[in-house]
Every structure is written in C-alpha cells, then in structure tokens.
C-alpha positions as a Markdown table, in Angstrom:
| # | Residue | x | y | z |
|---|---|---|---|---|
| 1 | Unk | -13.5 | -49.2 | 87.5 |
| 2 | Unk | -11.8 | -46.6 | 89.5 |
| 3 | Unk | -11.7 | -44.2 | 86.2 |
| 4 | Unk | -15.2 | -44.3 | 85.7 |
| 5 | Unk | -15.8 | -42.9 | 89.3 |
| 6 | Unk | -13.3 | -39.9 | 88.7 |
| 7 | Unk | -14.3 | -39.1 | 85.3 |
| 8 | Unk | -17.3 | -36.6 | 86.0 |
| 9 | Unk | -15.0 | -35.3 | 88.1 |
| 10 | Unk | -12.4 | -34.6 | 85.1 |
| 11 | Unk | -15.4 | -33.3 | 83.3 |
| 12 | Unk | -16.4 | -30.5 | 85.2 |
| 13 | Unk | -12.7 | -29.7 | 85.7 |
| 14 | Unk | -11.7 | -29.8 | 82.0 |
| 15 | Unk | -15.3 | -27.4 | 81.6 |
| 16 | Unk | -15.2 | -25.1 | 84.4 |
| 17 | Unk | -11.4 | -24.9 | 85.6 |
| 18 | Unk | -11.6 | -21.7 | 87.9 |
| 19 | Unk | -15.1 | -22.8 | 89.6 |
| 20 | Unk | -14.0 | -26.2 | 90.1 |
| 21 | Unk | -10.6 | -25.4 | 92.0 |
| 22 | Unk | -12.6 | -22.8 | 94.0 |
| 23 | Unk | -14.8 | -25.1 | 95.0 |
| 24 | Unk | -12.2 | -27.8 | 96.1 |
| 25 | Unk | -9.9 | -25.3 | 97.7 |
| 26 | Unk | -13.3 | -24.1 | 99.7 |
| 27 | Unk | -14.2 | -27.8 | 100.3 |
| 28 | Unk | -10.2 | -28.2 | 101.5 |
| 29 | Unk | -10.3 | -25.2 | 103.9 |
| 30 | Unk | -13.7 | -25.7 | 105.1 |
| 31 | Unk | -15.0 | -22.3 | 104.5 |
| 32 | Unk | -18.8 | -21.2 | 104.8 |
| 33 | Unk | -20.0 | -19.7 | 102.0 |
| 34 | Unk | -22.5 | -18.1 | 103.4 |
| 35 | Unk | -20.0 | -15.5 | 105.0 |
| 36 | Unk | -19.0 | -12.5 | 103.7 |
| 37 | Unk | -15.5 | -13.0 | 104.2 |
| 38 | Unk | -14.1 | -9.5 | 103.0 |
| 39 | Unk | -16.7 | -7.6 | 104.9 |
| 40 | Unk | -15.8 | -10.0 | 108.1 |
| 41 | Unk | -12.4 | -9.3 | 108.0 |
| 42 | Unk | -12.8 | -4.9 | 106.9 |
| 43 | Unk | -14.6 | -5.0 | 110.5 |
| 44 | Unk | -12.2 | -6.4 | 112.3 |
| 45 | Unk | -9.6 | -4.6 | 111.0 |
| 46 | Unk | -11.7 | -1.5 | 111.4 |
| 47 | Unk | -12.7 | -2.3 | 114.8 |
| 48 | Unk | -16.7 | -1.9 | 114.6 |
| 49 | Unk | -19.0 | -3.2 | 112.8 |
| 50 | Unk | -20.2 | -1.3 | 109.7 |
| 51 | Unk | -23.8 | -3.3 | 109.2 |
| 52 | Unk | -26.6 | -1.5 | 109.7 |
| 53 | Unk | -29.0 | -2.6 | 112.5 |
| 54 | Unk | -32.3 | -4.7 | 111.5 |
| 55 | Unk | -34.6 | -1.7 | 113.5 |
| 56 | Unk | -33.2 | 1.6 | 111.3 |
| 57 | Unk | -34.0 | -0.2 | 108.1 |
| 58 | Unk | -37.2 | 1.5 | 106.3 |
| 59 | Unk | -40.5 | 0.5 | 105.5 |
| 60 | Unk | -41.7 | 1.8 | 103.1 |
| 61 | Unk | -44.5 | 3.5 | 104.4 |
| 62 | Unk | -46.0 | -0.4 | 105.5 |
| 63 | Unk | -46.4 | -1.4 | 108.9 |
| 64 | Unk | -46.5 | -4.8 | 110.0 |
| 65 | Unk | -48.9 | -7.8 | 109.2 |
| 66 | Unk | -51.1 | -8.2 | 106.2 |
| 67 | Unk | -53.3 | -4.9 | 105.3 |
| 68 | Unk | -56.7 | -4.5 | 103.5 |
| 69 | Unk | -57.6 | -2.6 | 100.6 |
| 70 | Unk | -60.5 | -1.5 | 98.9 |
| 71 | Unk | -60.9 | -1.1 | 95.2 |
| 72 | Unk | -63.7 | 1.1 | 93.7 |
C-alpha cells in the first residue's frame, strides 16, 4: 500500500536524477522560482540595481493602442 504511493516518485527519480533533487531541495528551502536569484544577489553585492527601467525600453517605432492600416 504505502509502496505504491512512493513509486512514481522512484520513477521520476531513477529517470531524471538532477531535476528531481533540484526540485525537492527547492521545494525543501522554499525558494521562488520565479526569481532571478544570481542577478538578486550581483545587485546587492553591487549596491544598485542593474535592470533597466520599464520607461527607457524602445518601441519600435509603435506607439500605444491598436493602429490602422490600409492596404492598396
């Protein structure tokens, strides 16, 4: 009974060893994935932040909101 809970988690260990322990160690530490952990920590070290603000970003020659074109 209790086997057949673990064994798709033998499975995926015995198929993908390094993603598996990544995940669990993650899933142990509770990190967020969705951080960029090396880039967190460069700034800090750093002292500033090296992102580049949402406003300087181009556009491409586009403004905002939908356009219309005609086609001849």
């Amino acid at each position: 009974m209790f086997v057949d809970e673990l064994t798709p988690i033998f499975k995926q260990l015995t198929r993908h060893p390094v993603s598996f322990l990544g995940g669990f160690c993650s899933g142990l530490l509770r990190l967020n994935l969705t951080d960029e952990p090396v880039k967190n920590w460069l700034d800090q070290q750093l002292g500033h932040n090296t992102s580049t603000p949402s406003g300087n970003q181009p556009h491409n020659g586009s403004t905002r909101g939908p356009q219309s074109i005609s086609i001849e």
